[in-house]
Each structure stands twice: as C-alpha cells, then as structure tokens.
C-alpha positions, 0 to 999 in steps of 0.5 A: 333222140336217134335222129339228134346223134344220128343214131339207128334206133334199131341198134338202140333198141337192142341195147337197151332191151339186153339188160332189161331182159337179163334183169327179168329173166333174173328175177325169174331164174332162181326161183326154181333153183332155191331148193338146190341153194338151201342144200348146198349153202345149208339154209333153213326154208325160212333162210333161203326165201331171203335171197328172193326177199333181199333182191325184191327189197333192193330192187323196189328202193332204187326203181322211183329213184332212176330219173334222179340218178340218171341226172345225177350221174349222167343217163348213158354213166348211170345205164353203163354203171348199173349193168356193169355192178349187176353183172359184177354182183351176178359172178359174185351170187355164183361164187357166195361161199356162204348164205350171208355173202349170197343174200348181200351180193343179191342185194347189189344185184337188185339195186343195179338191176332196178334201175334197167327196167325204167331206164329201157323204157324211157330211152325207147319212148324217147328215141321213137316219134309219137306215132311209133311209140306204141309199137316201141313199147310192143317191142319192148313187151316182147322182150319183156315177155321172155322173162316169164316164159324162159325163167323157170324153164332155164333156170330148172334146166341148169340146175338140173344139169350144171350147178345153181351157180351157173343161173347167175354166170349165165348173164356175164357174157350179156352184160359185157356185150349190153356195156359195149353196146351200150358204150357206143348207141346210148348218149346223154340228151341235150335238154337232160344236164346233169344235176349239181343241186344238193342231194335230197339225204332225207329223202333218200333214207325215207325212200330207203327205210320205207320201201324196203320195210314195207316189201319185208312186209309184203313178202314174209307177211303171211309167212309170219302170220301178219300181225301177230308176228312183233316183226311184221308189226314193227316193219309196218309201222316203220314203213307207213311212218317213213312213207308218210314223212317222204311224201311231206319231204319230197313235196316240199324239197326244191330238187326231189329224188322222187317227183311226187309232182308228176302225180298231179298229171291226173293221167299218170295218176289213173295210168298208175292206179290201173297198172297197180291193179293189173300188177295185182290180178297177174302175179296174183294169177301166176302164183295161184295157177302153177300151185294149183297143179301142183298141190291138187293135180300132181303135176310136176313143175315141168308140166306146170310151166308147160300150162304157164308157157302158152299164155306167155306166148299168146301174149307175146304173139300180141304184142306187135299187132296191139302196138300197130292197132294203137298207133290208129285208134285209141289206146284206151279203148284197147286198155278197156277190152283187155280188161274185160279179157282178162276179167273173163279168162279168170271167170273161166279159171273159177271153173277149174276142178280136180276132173279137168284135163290139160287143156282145160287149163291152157286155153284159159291161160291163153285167153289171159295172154291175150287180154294182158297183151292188150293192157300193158302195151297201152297203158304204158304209152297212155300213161306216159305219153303226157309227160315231158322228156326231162321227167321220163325217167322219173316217170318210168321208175314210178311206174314200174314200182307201182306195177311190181308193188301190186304185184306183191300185193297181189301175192301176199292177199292170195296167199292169205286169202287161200290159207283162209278159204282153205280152212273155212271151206275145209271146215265146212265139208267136214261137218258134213262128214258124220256117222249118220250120214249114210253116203258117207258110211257107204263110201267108208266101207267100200274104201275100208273092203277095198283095203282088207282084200289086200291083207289089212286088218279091219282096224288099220283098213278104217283108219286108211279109209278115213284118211282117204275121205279127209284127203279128199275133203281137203282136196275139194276145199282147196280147190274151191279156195282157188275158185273163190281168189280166182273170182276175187282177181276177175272183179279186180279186173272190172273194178278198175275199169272206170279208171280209164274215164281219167286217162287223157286221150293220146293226141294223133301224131301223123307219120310224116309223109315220105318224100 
C-alpha cells in the first residue's frame, strides 16, 4: 500500500495508530471519573452507568459495519470523518450542561469511535509486506496497550486536579493532528472503489436494534437482576430476534452491510472464536483483580492500578519480540503457548488470599502480560492473514466486535458468577458458626474482652464481637468466590485450545533479498 503512492509506512503507522489510541484511552479514562460526573450532573448510580453504557452500545453497532462504510464513503473520508465526529463529540461530553446531552454526545462519540480500531488495523496489515505484518500488528499492540495502562491513571489524575471535562478536552489537540495527518499519508487504494449498489436498510436496522439491545443486555443484566427484570427479558428477546433475522437478511442480500461470508474462511471463523474466548478471560480478569484489592484488601484505587500496571508492561514489553519471533516460526504455535500462559497465570490467581503481600499480586499479573502478548499479536495476523485486501475491513471490524462481545460477556458472568459464590460460600461458613462450637465461643469472647477494656459495656461489646466474626466470614467468602472465577477463566483459556487445530497455517513469505 505504501509502496503504490510511495508513501513512508512509518508515517502511516503513526496516523493511524493516533486515533486508535485516543479511541482506547477513551474508552478507559472516564471510568474513574464517574463519581465526579454523577455529582456534578446530579445522576443516580444507576444513571450515570449509562454513559458507559450508551458509549459501548454505539461503539459495538458501528465495529461490523467499518468495511461497508469505508466503501461506501471512501476509506481515507470515512477515516477523516470519524476522528473528526469523535473529536467534535469529545468538546461536546465536556461541555454537557445536562446528564441526557452527556449520554447522547457519548453516543456519537462511540459511533465514530468504533470505526478507528478496525479501520488502523486493516490499514497496517495492508501498507506492510506478508513477512512484516507480525510485527506491524506487535506495533500496533504496543499502542493499543497504552490504553490500559495510562487510562485510569490519567483520567484519575485530571479529575483529581482539573475537572472531569477535561478527560474528554484532552483528545482535541489529538484528533486535529490525526485529521492532518491523516489528511496527507492515508489514500483510498486502487483495488477498493467506492460502492454505488443500494443501501442494505434492513440490515442496517437489524444490526442496529440487535447489537445495541443485546449490550444493554450484557451491561445491566446483573445490575437488574437478569431475568427477573421485564427489561432484560424483553432487550433479550429483541436482540436474539433482530440477530437471528440479520443473519438470514445479510446472507441472502447481494451487497451486505456485514459479510457474513467471511465466516465460511474456517480460519477467521476459529480465529473469531478464540478471540471471543481470549476477550472473555481478560476483561473478565481485569475486572475481577482490581475489586478484589479494593473490597477485601483495602487498597485504594491508585495501588490497585500500581498492581494492574506491571502487567500491561510486560505485555507491552512483549510485543515487539513476539512480532519478530512469528515472522520466523508458526504463529499459532505462539498463539497455543500464550494460552497455556495465561491459563497458568490464573491458576496462580486461584491462590490469592487476605495474607498476600503486594508482590504476591503483581507477578502473577506479570505472567498474564506475558501470555496475552503471545496470543493477540498472533492471532490477529493468523486470523487475517487469509483473507483478501478488499474484504479487510470487513474483517477487522468483525474481529474486533467478537473481541469487545467476549469481553462483556466475560464481565457480565464474573460479576453474576461472584454474586453467587459469594452467597453460597457465605452461607456455608456461617453455619459453622454455632453456639457449640467451642473455637467459635473462644474467639468471641476473646474479641468481646478486647472491647470491654476499652469501656464497652459486655452487651454492646458482643454484639461488636459478632460483627466482627460476620465480617470476616464474608471476607473469606468472597475471597473463595474469587478463587473459584479465577479457576473458571483459567479452564476457559484451555478449553479453547483445540480451536487452534482449525487455523490455517500462515504461509512463509521470504524478505526479499536486498540489492
């Protein structure tokens, strides 16, 4: 692609990866800030989740739909137009008067955010040659991984010492330098015309109602208690009908605006299924790690990203090496070793108890840095290296809406899953907490001395002593809740091992000789 328009590809790189990053930090930044918001705007706790909510929803609708647009309008017009609209929506989240204007101005700013991820991507494996598209997605990786690890941290520090607008005025001085960039390095290639055929309206309003109901579903299911919640239930049945009728429709529409064909490449079809999975087990794994520190350790949220952050650097430390390792040997043999990594790492989670120290959180954490550096960057070049230039940006789109769907899978089960274990586990230690239990009368009344030295009186000293044994036994349960999800993810990891069997083998492209 660069050599066509003798274009530097480095340059190109580095447009492309600009949006993309502002897009994953985004995505990341206002989480910490949504106390700040709900005070200011005067939202419920219920309320202010929709800004994360309505963002996911319009973000997850437009991701399948990249490739149809990019020929529809052009890839270069279509990439300028969307960091362009998700820079506008950035200035207008910081300058909502209200919750409502908020919530809506998240919704444009997930749409023209969605398109940024897939579209980066299918540019890079197109303006690199075969034998250095491993390491263009490694590079693209390392980009990527920025996101994670400097999210949270700078959207905590700006709301600490700015205001939460700021987290959002902070990407306009980033989009108008991607727009000029992108203005001059990024060009429509020649094999991709610009479709005319009519629009797929049936599909559009399938896809629409399908995905966005069903990551209502999956982001206020557990919130709502599932199905027991009328909306959850009827969002359900929406989403699984509109789903069903869009996978009818678009195979049988001459020009889809998803092309469900790709799927019968048995390749991208596993690559997909294993993303899925590998989406699932690591936001699964980022949610589960930081509430444990907080709820059961007492660590602050500054501590508990210091836990998260080392992890995201051995990933990002990775990365590179892993690009060069695939460009020599076969990538999915890579893909199976950072399974079995990251299956261990959360074997060695399962260990975690209320006496570990620092340490004994990081390493692990580090482990699972390392095994998910050895899955994307393979995965992603397996994955896609069988499908042909003009459908590229069907493709990334796809596979990056199966990655962010596992992922909101992965958070919706663990949080049902611990809520639970936690009453399940709960229920079992206090029954062993009875009056005939001598251990149990022991610790009471040593607890129950302990507080009459200090002037209680015996009766308020019991009650404070059995307080303290029902905090510890919720404690404990939660702590073997945690243990038991962990385990969950780590067999996750394996199960789908056997997916890799169905990849075809990246065929070895030489680097040309130099003259």
């Amino acid at each position: 692609m660069s050599a066509e328009k003798n274009v530097n590809k480095w340059l190109i790189t580095i447009t492309v990866m600009l949006p993309a990053i502002m897009e994953i930090v985004d995505t990341s930044v206002a989480n910490v800030a949504l106390p700040h918001m709900q005070g200011s705007l005067n939202a419920g706790t219920d309320e202010i989740t929709w800004v994360l909510t309505s963002y996911l929803v319009s973000n997850a609708v437009v991701l399948p739909m990249t490739g149809w647009l990019a020929r529809m309008f052009g890839r270069k017009r279509f990439l300028i137009t969307c960091i362009t609209l998700f820079t506008i929506a950035s200035f207008l989240c910081g300058a909502a008067p209200s919750l409502g204007l908020l919530i809506f101005f998240r919704v444009l700013q997930g749409a023209a955010g969605g398109a940024l991820i897939p579209m980066s991507q299918a540019i890079m494996m197109e303006t690199f040659p075969p034998y250095q598209q491993g390491m263009a997605m490694a590079i693209f990786g390392v980009g990527a991984m920025f996101g994670p690890i400097i999210g949270p941290a700078l959207g905590g520090w700006i709301t600490d010492n700015m205001t939460w607008r700021w987290i959002f005025y902070i990407n306009i001085p980033i989009g108008i330098v991607a727009v000029i960039m992108a203005s001059f390095f990024i060009y429509d290639p020649s094999y991709l015309k610009r479709a005319r055929a009519s629009i797929d309206y049936w599909g559009l309003t399938l896809l629409v109602v399908g995905l966005g109901a069903l990551q209502i579903v999956l982001d206020k299911g557990q919130q709502d208690d599932w199905f027991n919640s009328p909306f959850i239930i009827i969002c359900s049945a929406v989403s699984a009908i509109a789903l069903l009728c869009l996978v009818y429709v678009e195979l049988t529409h001459p020009h889809p605006i998803v092309n469900l064909r790709l799927f019968k490449n048995v390749s991208f079809s596993a690559g997909n299924l294993i993303m899925f999975a590998v989406g699932f087990c690591l936001y699964s794994s980022i949610m589960l790690i930081p509430l444990f520190l907080q709820t059961l350790m007492g660590y602050n949220a500054t501590m508990a990203g210091m836990v998260l952050a080392p992890g995201g650097v051995a990933t990002l430390v990775c990365m590179p090496f892993v690009g060069a390792v695939i460009q020599r040997y076969d990538g999915r043999k890579v893909v199976l070793l950072g399974l079995l990594i990251g299956a261990c790492s959360m074997f060695i989670m399962q260990r975690f108890s209320l006496d570990a120290a620092y340490a004994d959180f990081v390493w692990p954490r580090v482990v699972l840095g390392v095994g998910l550096a050895m899955t994307f960057v393979p995965l992603t070049t397996v994955t896609l290296s069988t499908i042909a230039k003009e459908e590229m940006g069907n493709a990334t789109g796809i596979f990056s809406l199966l990655r962010n769907i596992g992922g909101s899978v992965g958070i919706a089960i663990s949080a049902t899953l611990l809520a639970r274990y936690s009453q399940f586990y709960q229920t079992n230690l206090a029954a062993q907490i009875t009056p005939y239990s001598l251990i149990v009368q022991s610790r009471i009344n040593q607890l129950k001395q302990a507080t009459m030295l200090r002037g209680v009186d015996p009766v308020t000293a019991e009650k404070s002593a059995y307080a303290i044994i029902y905090g510890t036994v919720r404690k404990h349960a939660a702590m073997l809740s945690y243990n038991r999800i962990f385990f969950i993810v780590g067999l996750a990891f394996l199960v789908i091992i056997p997916l890799l069997l169905l990849l075809k083998k990246p065929v070895r492209h030489v680097r040309p000789a130099a003259h």
